[in-house]
C-alpha positions as CSV (number, residue, x, y, z in Angstrom):
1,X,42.3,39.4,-177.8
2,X,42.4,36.4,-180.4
3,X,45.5,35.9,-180.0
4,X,46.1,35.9,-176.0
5,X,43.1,33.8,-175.7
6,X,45.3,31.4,-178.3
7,X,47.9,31.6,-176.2
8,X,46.0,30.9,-173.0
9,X,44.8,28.1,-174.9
10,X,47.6,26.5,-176.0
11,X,48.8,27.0,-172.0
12,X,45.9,25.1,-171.6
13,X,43.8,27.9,-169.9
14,X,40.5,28.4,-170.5
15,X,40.5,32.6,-171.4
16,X,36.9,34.1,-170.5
17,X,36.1,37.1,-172.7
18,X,35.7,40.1,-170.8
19,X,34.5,43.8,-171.2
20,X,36.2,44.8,-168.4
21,X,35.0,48.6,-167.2
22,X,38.8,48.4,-165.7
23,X,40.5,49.4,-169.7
24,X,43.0,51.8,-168.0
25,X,45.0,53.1,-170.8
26,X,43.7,49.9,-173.1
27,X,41.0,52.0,-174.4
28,X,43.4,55.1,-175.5
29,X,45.9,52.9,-176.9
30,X,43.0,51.0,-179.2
31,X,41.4,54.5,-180.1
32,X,44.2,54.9,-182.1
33,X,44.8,51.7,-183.6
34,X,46.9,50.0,-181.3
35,X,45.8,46.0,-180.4
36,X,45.0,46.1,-177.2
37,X,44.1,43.0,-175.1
38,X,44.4,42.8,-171.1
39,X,45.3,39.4,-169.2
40,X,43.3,39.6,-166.0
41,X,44.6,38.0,-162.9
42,X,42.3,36.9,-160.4
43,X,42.7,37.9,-156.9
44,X,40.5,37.2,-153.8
45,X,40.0,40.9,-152.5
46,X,39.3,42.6,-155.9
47,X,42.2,44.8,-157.5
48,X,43.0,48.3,-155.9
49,X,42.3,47.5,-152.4
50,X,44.1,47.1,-149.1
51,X,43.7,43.5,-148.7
52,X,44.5,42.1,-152.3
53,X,45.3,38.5,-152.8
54,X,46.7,36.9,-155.3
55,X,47.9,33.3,-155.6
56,X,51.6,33.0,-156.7
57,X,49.8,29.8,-159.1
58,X,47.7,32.4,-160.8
59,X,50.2,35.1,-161.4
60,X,52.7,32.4,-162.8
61,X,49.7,31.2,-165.7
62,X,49.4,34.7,-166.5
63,X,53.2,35.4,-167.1
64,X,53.2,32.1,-169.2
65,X,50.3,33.2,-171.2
66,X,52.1,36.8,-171.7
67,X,55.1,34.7,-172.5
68,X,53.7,32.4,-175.2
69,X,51.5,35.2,-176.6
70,X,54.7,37.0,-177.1
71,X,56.8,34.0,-178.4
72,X,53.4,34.0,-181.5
73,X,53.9,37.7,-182.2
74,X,57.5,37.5,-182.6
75,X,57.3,34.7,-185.1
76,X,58.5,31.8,-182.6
């Protein structure tokens, strides 16, 4: 989580810290030791419904977060 929420930073992105009760498969990958973050995108309608909408603008900082948080980990 430190380290997307550098990355969202450094995007300059202010990350929120949530405990989101939407882990999905986060929590089973952390159980055993895996580090486990999720970048939340926000979307107008809520997630998992019919009428969910999602700016282009928002999905595009999200991939560049992912992107730059990914860059760190690899070293680059």
């Amino acid at each position: 989580m430190d380290g997307l929420a550098k990355a969202a930073s450094a995007c300059g992105i202010t990350a929120a810290r949530l405990h989101s009760p939407g882990t999905h498969d986060a929590n089973n990958f952390a159980a055993v030791g895996v580090k486990t973050g999720m970048l939340l995108v926000r979307n107008q309608n809520g997630s998992h419904n019919p009428h969910e909408a999602m700016e282009t603008d928002d999905l595009m900082a999200a991939i560049a977060v992912m992107v730059r948080f990914i860059a760190e980990e690899a070293g680059g």
